[in-house]
N, C-alpha and C positions, 0 to 999 in steps of 0.2 A: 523146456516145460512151459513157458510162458507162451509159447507158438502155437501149443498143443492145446494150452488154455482159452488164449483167443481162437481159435480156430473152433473150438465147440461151443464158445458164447455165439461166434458167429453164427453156426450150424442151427443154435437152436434160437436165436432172431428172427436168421430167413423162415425157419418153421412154424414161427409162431405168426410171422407178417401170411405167409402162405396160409395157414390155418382161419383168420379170419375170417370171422362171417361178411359178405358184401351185403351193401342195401339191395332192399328186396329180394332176399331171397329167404328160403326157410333150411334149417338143417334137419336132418333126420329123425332128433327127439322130437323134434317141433310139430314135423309132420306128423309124429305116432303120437301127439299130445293134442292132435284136434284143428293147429293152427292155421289159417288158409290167408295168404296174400290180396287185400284190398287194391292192391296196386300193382301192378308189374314189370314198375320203373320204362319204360317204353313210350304205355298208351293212355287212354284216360278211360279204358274199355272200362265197366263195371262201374261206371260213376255218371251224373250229369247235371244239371244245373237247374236248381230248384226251378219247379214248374214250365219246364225243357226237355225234351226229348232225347236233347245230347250235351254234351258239353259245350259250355260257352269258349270262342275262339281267347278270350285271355287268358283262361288256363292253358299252360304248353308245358311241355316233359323236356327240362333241361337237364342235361347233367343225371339222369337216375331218377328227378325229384317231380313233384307237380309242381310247379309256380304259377300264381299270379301276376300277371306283369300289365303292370299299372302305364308303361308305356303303350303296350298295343291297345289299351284301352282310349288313352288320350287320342288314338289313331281310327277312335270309331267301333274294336272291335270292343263288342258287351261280354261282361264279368257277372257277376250274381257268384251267392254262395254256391259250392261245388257241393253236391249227396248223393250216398250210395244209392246204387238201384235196390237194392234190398234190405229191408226192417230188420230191426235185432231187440232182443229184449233180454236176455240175459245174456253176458259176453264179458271176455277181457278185451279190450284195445290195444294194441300199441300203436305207437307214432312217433314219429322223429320230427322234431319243427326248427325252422332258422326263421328268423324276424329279422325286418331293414333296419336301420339305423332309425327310429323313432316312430317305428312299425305298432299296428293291433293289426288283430285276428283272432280268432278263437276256435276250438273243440266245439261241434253242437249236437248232442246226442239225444235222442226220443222225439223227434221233431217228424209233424204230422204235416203230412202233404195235401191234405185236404182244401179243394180251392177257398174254402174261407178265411183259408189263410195265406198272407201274403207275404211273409218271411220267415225265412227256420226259425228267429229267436223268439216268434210268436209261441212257440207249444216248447222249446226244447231248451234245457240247461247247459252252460257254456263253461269248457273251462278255457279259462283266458289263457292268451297267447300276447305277448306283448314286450315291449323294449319299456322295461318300468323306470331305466334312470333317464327317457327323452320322449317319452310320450307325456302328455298333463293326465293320461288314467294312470302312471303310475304313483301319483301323489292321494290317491284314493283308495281309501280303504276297502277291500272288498273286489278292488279291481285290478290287479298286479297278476302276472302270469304265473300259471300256476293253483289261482283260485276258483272255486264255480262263484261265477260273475257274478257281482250282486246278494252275495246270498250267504257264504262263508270264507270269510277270509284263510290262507295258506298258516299253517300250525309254525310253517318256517321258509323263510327262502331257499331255493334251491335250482335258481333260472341261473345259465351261462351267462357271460357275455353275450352281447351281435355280435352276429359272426357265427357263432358255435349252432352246432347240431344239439336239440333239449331230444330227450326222449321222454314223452307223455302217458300215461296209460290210465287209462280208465276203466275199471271194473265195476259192472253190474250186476247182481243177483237178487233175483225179486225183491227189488226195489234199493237195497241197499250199494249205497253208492260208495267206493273209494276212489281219489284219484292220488295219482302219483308221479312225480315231476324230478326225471335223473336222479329213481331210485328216494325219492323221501315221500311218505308218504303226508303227501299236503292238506286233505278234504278227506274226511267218514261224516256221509249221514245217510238216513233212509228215505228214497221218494214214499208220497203219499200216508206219510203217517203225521200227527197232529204237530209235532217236532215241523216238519216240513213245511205244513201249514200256514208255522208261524214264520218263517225265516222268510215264505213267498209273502206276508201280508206286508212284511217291514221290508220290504225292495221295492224295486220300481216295478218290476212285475204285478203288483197287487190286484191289477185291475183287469191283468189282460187272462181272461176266462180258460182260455185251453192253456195256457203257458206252467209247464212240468204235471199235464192233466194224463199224459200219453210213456205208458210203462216201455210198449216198443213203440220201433220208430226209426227215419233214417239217422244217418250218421252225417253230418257236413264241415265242409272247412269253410271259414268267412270270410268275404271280400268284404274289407270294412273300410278299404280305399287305398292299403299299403302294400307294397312289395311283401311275399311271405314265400317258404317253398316248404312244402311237406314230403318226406318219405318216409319205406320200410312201416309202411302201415299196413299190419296185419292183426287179424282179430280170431277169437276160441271161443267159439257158442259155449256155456256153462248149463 
C-alpha cells in the first residue's frame, strides 16, 4: 500500500512540475482574456531605448529574462532606460523582477517620448524596484520596492529576498491606479484628480511640468546603474 501510495504522490508531482506555466508564455485562459506578451523571452523585438531606434547593446536576453548588464556597459557598450514601442492607457501589467545585491530600478509607466523630454521619469510614475535592506533608498520613506516612487508609500512589505523572482503588476483604468507586489496589494490612487495633485506637490516631482501629466504612455524599465533582469512581462488593454 505504501508503494502504491508513493507512487501516485509521485505521479501527480511530475504532473504538476509538467503542468507549470514557463516564463513568457501565456496559457489558454490568458489568451481568451485579452493578454499579449511584451516580451518573448528570446529578443528585445517590441522594445527600445528611450529616444533610440532600437535597443541599447546592454540590455541582453539571458536565461528567458531581459537584463541589464552593467558590465558591458563599463566596456563602452550604452544602456538608457529600455520602452515599449507602443502607448497604453488603460491596461493590467504584469512583470516578474530580480534586483542585485544592493540593486534600484524601477516600473515607469505614462511616460511621454516627446523630445522635450529627456528621461521617462520626467512625465511617468514609478513603481520602485529595489534591494531595500542594501541599497541607502531603502531607508526612505516612499522609496522601498514596491512603492510609486515618491509619492505613496507600500500599505505593507511584500518584496522577496535577492535573488528571488518579485512579481509586479500594475493596473490602470482611467486614471485609477492599483499596484500590486507578489500578490499584495501595495499602492490605490487616481492619476489626475486633486488627491493626485497634492501627493505630486509634496515629492520631488513638484516642479517638473509634464511629470504624471500624460494618462497614456510608454511602459519602461530603468537603468539607474545596477544589475536588474526582467521577465514574463505581459500586459491586457482594459
Amino acid at each position: 500500500m505504501k508503494k502504491v501510495i508513493l507512487a501516485a504522490a509521485l505521479t501527480a508531482f511530475i504532473g504538476t512540475v509538467a503542468s507549470a506555466q514557463q516564463p513568457n508564455t501565456l496559457t489558454a485562459k490568458e489568451k481568451k482574456a485579452g493578454w499579449k506578451l511584451l516580451f518573448d523571452g528570446k529578443t528585445t523585438k517590441g522594445w527600445h531605448t528611450f529616444h533610440k531606434d532600437a535597443a541599447s547593446p546592454a540590455w541582453k536576453v539571458e536565461d528567458g529574462a531581459l537584463v541589464l548588464d552593467q558590465a558591458a556597459k563599463k566596456n563602452g557598450a550604452p544602456g538608457g532606460d529600455l520602452v515599449t514601442n507602443n502607448e497604453y492607457e488603460n491596461y493590467e501589467l504584469s512583470i516578474q523582477w530580480k534586483i542585485s545585491e544592493g540593486g534600484n530600478s524601477g516600473i515607469i509607466f505614462s511616460v511621454n517620448e516627446s523630445p522635450e523630454y529627456k528621461a521617462t521619469y520626467e512625465t511617468g510614475p514609478e513603481m520602485q524596484v529595489l534591494d531595500d535592506d542594501k541599497h541607502p533608498d531603502g531607508k526612505i520613506i516612499k522609496h522601498n520596492a514596491g512603492d510609486l516612487y515618491d509619492l505613496v508609500k507600500s500599505s505593507q512589505k511584500a518584496v522577496k529576498p535577492v535573488g528571488e523572482w518579485n512579481t509586479a503588476q500594475i493596473i490602470k483604468k482611467n486614471g485609477h491606479l492599483t499596484l500590486k507586489l507578489n500578490g499584495v496589494t501595495t499602492v490605490e490612487t487616481t492619476m489626475g484628480t486633486p488627491e493626485w495633485d497634492a501627493l505630486v506637490a509634496n515629492s520631488k516631482f513638484k516642479t517638473w511640468k509634464g511629470f504624471g501629466k500624460y494618462q497614456k504612455g510608454h511602459i519602461a524599465l530603468q537603468d539607474h546603474g545596477d544589475v536588474v533582469s526582467y521577465r514574463d512581462i505581459k500586459i491586457r488593454q482594459l
